[in-house]
N, C-alpha and C positions, 0 to 999 in steps of 0.2 A: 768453521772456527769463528767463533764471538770474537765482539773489540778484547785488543788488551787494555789487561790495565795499566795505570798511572802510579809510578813510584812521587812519592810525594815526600818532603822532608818538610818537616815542623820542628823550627827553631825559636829560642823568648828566653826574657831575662827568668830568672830564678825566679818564681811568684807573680807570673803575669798570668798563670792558668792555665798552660797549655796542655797538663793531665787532665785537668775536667775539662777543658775543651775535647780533646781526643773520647774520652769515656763518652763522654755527651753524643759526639760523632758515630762511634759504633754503635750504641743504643737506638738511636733511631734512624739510621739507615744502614739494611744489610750488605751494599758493596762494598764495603772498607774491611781491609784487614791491618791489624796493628801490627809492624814487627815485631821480633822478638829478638832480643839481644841475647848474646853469649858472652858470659862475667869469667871472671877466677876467684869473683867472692863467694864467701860460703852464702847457704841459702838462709834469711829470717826464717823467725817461725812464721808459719803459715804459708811460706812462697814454695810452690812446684817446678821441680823442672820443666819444663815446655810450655808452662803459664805466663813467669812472669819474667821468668831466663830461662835461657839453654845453659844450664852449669859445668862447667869444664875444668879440668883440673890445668894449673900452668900448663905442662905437658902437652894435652889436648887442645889448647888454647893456640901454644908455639905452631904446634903441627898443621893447625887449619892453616896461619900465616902462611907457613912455610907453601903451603899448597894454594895458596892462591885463593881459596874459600870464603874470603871476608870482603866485602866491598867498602868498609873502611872499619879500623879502632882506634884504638889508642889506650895510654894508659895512666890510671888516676891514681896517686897515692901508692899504694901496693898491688894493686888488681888493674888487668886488663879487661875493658869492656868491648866488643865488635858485633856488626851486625853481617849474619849468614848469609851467602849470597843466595842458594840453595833454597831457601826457603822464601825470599822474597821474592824469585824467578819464580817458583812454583806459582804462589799467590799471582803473580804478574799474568801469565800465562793462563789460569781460570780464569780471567778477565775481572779479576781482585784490583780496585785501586789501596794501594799496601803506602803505607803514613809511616817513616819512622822518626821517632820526635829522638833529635839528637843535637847537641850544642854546634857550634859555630864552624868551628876547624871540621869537624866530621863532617858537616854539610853539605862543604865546598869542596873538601875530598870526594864527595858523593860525585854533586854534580859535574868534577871531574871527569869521571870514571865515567858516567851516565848521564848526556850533555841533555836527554830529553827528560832529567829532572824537576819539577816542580821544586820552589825554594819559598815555604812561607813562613813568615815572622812576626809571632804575637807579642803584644805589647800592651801595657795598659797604657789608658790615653794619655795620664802624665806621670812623672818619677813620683810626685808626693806619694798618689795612688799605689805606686809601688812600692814605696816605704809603708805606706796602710797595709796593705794584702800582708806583706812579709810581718810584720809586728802582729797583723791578726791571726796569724797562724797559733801565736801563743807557744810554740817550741822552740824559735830561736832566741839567744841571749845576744844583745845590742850588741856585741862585736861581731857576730855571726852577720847581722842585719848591715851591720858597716861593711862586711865584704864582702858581700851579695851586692849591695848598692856601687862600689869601687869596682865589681867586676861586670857589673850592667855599663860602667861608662867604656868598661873594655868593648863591650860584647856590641855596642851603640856603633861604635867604629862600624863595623860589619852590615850594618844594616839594609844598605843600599843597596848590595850584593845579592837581594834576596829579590825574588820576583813580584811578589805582594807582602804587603806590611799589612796586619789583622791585629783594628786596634779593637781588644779584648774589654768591651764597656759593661754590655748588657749580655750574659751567655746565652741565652738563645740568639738573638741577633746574630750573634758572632759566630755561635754555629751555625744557621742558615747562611752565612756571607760563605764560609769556608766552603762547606758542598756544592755552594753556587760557582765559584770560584772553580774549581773541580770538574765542575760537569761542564763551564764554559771549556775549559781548556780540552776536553775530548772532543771539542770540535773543531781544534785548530787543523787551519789545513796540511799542515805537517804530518799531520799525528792520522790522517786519513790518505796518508799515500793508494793504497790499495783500492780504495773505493772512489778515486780519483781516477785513477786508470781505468775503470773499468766502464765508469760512464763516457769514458771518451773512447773504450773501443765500441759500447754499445751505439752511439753517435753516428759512430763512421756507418755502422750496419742499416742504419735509415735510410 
């Protein structure tokens, strides 16, 4: 049996980058698996089920709850978003370090639930920068951009709470920082109970 892997959660204000961080991450190196959430919204064009969601009708949705199936959700507007526990035990278990990028309150529910979570949070270096990124996107309308910025001073509160802060400058940088990040942490001695033991029975046999 190989190491497991490392559930990891990736949290950041709205327009700090943390989808093209992630995309960035998968692309060039193969132990990462992204989760994949389970919506109640219908799919855009071009999204598949098991790609970009696992799409579920309310019903489908209630039921997993009911059953214990989600390791955290919540819900936004009219739809419920959650991520399947089933699937990221699976990845976990190949020795997949599995990233689910999810806001704040999900996070801490995570690391609730699964206290040898990873908790990292991208930011860009300063809010100006974060009012640049959101206004360069070119799709939101200046009150849109107002409540993204109003809900980053929410989101700021939270911050501390997180194990490392990943300020989002230069993307490559910042994805080297993360993987590094990553690959320190599978060497914590915690996380190596079994190979811990074993050198100390091999010890004793000297």
């Amino acid at each position: 049996m190989g190491e497991r892997g490392i559930l990891i959660v990736v949290s950041g204000f709205s327009g700090a980058g943390k989808g093209t961080v992630m995309k960035e991450m998968m692309r060039r190196y193969d132990n990462y698996a992204l989760s994949i959430s389970a919506t109640t919204r219908k799919p855009r064009p071009g999204e598949e089920d098991g790609r970009e969601y696992f799409f579920k009708t309310v019903e489908e949705f209630e039921k997993m709850i009911a059953k214990d199936e989600l390791i955290e959700y919540a819900r936004y507007v009219d739809n419920y978003y959650g991520t399947p526990k089933s699937y990221v035990q699976e990845q976990l278990d190949a020795g997949k370090d599995v990233i689910l990028e999810i806001e704040i309150q999900g996070a801490l529910k995570v690391k609730e639930k699964f206290p040898d979570t990873l908790l990292l949070f991208v930011t860009p270096p300063t809010s100006g920068e974060l009012r640049r990124r959101l206004e360069g996107r070119g799709t939101e309308t200046a009150d849109v951009i107002d409540s993204r910025m109003k809900r980053a001073k929410d989101e700021a509160e939270g911050m501390d709470r997180y194990d490392y802060l990943i300020v989002n400058d230069v993307l490559e940088e910042c994805v080297g920082l993360v993987h590094q990040i990553i690959q320190g942490e599978h060497r914590r001695s915690y996380r190596n109970v079994a190979f811990i033991e074993r050198m100390k029975e091999e010890l004793k046999g000297e």
